[in-house]
C-alpha positions as CSV (number, residue, x, y, z in Angstrom):
1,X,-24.8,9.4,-7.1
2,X,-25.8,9.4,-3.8
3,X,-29.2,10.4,-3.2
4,X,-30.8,11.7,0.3
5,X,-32.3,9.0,1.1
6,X,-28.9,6.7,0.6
7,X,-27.1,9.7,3.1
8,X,-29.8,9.6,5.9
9,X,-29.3,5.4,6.0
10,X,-24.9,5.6,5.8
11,X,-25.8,8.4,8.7
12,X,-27.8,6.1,11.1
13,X,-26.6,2.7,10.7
14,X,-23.4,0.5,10.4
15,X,-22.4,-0.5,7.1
16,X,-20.5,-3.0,5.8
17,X,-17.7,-2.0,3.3
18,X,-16.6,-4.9,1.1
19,X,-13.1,-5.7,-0.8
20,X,-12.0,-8.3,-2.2
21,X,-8.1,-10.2,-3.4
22,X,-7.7,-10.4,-6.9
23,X,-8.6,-13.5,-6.9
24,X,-11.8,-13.3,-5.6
25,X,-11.5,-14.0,-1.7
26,X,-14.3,-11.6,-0.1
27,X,-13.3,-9.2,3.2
28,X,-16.0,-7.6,4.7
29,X,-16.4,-5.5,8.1
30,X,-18.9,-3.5,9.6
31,X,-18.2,0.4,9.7
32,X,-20.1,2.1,12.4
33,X,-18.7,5.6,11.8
34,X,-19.5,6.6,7.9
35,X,-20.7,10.2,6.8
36,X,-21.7,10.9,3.3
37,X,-19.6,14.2,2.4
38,X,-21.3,14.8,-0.5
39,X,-23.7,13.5,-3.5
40,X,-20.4,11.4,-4.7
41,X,-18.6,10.5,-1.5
42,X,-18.3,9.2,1.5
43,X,-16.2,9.5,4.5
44,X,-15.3,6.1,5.8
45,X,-12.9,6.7,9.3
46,X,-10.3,4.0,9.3
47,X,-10.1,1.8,12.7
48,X,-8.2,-1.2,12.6
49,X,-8.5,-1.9,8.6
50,X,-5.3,-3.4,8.0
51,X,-6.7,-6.3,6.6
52,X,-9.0,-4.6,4.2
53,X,-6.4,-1.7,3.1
54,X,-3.6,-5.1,1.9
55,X,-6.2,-6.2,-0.4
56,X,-7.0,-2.5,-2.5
């Protein structure tokens, strides 16, 4: 769950949003526009991820 505190930091700041291959190789970027939707979700808006979206 995601609490009010965890929505007012994704709201103000960049995140970093990580993935990784299957065989372990890490992919990580910073995500300046994230907005929590609600106590279970989050909006992530999807600039230049092609990398990131290969490896899910």
């Amino acid at each position: 769950m995601i609490d009010a505190e965890m929505k007012e930091v994704l709201s103000r700041n960049i995140c970093y949003f990580a993935t990784s291959t299957k065989d372990g190789k890490p992919n990580v970027i910073p995500v300046g526009l994230v907005e929590p939707i609600d106590d279970s979700r989050i909006l992530l808006v999807d600039v230049k991820m092609n990398k990131t979206r290969k490896k899910s």
